[in-house]
C-alpha positions, 0 to 999 in steps of 0.5 A, a space after each residue: 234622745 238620739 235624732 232619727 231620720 224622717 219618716 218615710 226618708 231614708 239613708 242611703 248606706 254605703 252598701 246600697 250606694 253600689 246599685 244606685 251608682 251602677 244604675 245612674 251611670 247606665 241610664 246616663 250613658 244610654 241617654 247620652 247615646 240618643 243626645 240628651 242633655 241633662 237640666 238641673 234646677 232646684 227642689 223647691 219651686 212656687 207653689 202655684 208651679 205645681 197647682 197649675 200643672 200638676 191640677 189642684 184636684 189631684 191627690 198629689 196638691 191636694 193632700 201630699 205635697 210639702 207646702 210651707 210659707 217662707 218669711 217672706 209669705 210666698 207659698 213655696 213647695 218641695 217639689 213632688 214631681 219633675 216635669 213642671 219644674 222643667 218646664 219652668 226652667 225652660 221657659 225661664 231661660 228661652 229654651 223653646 224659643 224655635 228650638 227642640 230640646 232633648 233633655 234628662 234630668 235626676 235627683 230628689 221628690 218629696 210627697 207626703 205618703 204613707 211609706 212602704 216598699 218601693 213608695 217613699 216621702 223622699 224619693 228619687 226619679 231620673 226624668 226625661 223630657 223632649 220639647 217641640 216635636 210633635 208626631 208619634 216618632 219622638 213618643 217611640 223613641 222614648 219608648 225604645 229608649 227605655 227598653 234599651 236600658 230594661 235590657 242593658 240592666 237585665 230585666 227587660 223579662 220581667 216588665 211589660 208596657 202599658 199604653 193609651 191614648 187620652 186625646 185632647 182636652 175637649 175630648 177628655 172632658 167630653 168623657 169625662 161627662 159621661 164617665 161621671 153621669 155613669 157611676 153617679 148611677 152607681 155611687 152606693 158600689 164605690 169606695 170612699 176614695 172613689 166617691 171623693 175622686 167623684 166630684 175632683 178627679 173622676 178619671 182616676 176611679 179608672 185606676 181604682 185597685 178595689 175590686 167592686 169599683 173594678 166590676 162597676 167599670 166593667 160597663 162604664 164608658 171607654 176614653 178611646 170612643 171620645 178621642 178625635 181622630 187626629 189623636 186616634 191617628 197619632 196613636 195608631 202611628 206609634 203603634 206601627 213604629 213600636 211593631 216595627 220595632 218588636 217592642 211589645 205592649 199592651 193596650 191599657 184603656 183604663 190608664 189615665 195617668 194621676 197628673 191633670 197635664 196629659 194629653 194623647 200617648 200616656 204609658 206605664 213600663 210595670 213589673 210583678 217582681 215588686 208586689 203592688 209598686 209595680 210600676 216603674 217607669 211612666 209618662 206621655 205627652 203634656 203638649 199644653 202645658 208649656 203654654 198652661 205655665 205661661 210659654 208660648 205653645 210648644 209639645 212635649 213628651 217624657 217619662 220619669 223613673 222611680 230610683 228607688 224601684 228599680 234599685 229594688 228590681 236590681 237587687 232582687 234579681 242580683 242582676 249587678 255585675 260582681 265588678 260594679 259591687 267591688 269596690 277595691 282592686 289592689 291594698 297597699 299593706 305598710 309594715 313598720 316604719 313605711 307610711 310615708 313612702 306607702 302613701 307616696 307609692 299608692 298615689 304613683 300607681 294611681 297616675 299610672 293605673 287610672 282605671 284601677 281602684 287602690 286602697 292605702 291601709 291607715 291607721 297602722 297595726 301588725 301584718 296579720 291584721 293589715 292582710 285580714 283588712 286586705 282580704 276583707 276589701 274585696 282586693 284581688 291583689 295586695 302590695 306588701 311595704 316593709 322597711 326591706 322593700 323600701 330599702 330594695 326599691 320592691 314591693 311584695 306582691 300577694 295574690 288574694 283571688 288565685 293560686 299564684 305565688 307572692 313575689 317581689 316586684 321592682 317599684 318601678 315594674 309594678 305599674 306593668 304589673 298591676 295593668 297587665 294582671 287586670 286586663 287579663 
């Protein structure tokens, strides 16, 4: 019986990995451009990490993280989100000592979900994280950073952003009392997950997608008649820098977030191109986290991004550059007895060409094959190395793309060439 991958785990094919590859170095040259720095740190962490951070009431501890004890009985867990494993790094590492940190990060998450589009028990996120600034500034630069890359990616015309504010601690858990007294009167309306996040996580009924909880919040009391007025000012503030800088949004009162570390701003970038993943983008303030982890008290802001989504977004728009997708510029054909000096060839160009992408035909076969392999590749230009042109010092020259004549090029010359031909 052949082994098959997880489920809910799945393979990135060549095919695919064009868009991946396109997507991670646009999103890493943008936050390179507003000075973060990237962290690594591992996929696997202390499972109290996350129980701290993440909240043990939340779905994501109580039925979808990976947790396993090791031989040495300590309880560890794949990771299932970024933020906290960040903050651990940081802390470990004396990066918030008096310090402000700008810093992103990328890799796999793992979460025990039912698989569907856009939504996978392996799945992939870049993070942003900022530490020690506390004012609505930093919260917008986030937010303008991300719309920077929607319009670098083109698609910034199908998301929109959602924002809030869930003000302090003391303020969310004054609402959440009410909240609770309120649809306790109307507990027979609510769904059976609604009824469980009742006596758990009361807040995330608010982003209950059943339309009959829906009618019942219609008249349940708003998060933003609790929050205190620093938290009030604060969001009033980003506001004004986000209208300053044409950057549209919609107020969301009923977004809160899954995670229990949120304070103050919280948004979602989402889009209607995915069915019901629309969101692709999301985060906000978590000021008491790095001390709820054992730091000292230090602020911070991020967001992180579904990989998978918005490779999803790219391709379904067809917004990737035809020049990212092709993988081969120029095919170096070997006829007869040429391989080695084929291949001594091929490596020459690409000193002197760095900027272009070669591929030396291996494995032998007639010049008829040899130029079908050629056109498939995609090249636009095939060098042709037959026993005459090793002898002359040539190569054969063949337009694949354009209606242009072969010619014998020096070796010498082809450098010249190839350079001038692509940045023309």
């Amino acid at each position: 019986m052949k082994i098959q991958s997880l489920r809910g785990m799945h393979d990135l094919l060549p095919d695919q990995s064009t868009t991946w590859q396109y997507l991670e170095k646009t999103v890493a040259d943008i936050l390179t451009r507003y000075s973060y720095k990237e962290i690594r740190f591992p996929i696997v962490e202390q499972t109290e990490l996350f129980k701290r951070s993440v909240g043990e009431a939340t779905d994501i501890v109580e039925k979808e993280m990976y947790t396993f004890e090791d031989r040495n009985g300590d309880q560890l867990s794949l990771r299932p989100e970024g933020t906290a494993g960040c903050v651990r790094a940081c802390t470990q590492n004396g990066l918030l000592h008096n310090q402000t940190q700008r810093l992103w990060y990328a890799g796999p998450m793992f979460r025990h979900e039912r698989p569907q589009k856009g939504r996978q028990r392996q799945f992939h996120q870049i993070g942003v994280e900022a530490f020690g600034l506390c004012g609505p500034d930093i919260d917008a630069e986030l937010l303008l950073l991300t719309a920077r890359l929607w319009k670098a990616l083109k698609i910034d015309h199908v998301v929109s952003l959602q924002i809030n504010s869930l003000g302090t601690s003391e303020d969310r858990k004054t609402y959440r009392g009410e909240l609770v007294k309120y649809l306790t009167q109307h507990h027979q309306s609510l769904d059976e997950d609604s009824q469980r996040r009742l006596l758990t996580n009361p807040m995330r009924i608010l982003d209950s997608k059943n339309a009959d909880v829906q009618k019942v919040l219609e008249k349940a009391p708003i998060l933003s008649d609790y929050i205190d007025e620093e938290s009030r000012q604060h969001f009033q503030q980003l506001c004004s820098i986000l209208d300053a800088a044409n950057i549209n949004y919609e107020l969301n009162p009923k977004l809160v977030r899954g995670l229990d570390y949120y304070s103050k701003t919280v948004f979602e970038w989402v889009t209607s191109s995915l069915g019901a993943q629309g969101t692709i983008c999301a985060g906000g303030r978590y000021d008491g986290l790095v001390e709820q982890l054992g730091g000292k008290p230090c602020p911070g802001v991020g967001f992180a991004m579904g990989m998978e989504r918005l490779a999803l977004l790219l391709d379904e728009l067809n917004t990737v550059p035809d020049s990212v997708a092709q993988t081969v510029d120029v095919y170096i054909v070997a006829v007869g007895n040429t391989m080695a000096d084929a291949m001594v060839l091929s490596d020459t160009l690409r000193s002197q060409c760095p900027t272009l992408r070669f591929e030396s035909h291996c494995g032998g076969g007639s010049f008829k094959s040899q130029m079908k392999k050629a056109d498939k590749s995609g090249a636009d230009i095939a060098i042709i190395l037959g026993e005459e042109e090793i002898a002359n010092k040539t190569g054969g020259v063949k337009y694949l793309r354009k209606e242009h004549p072969q010619e014998t090029v020096v070796q010498n010359k082809l450098a010249d060439l190839l350079n001038t031909f692509f940045i023309d």
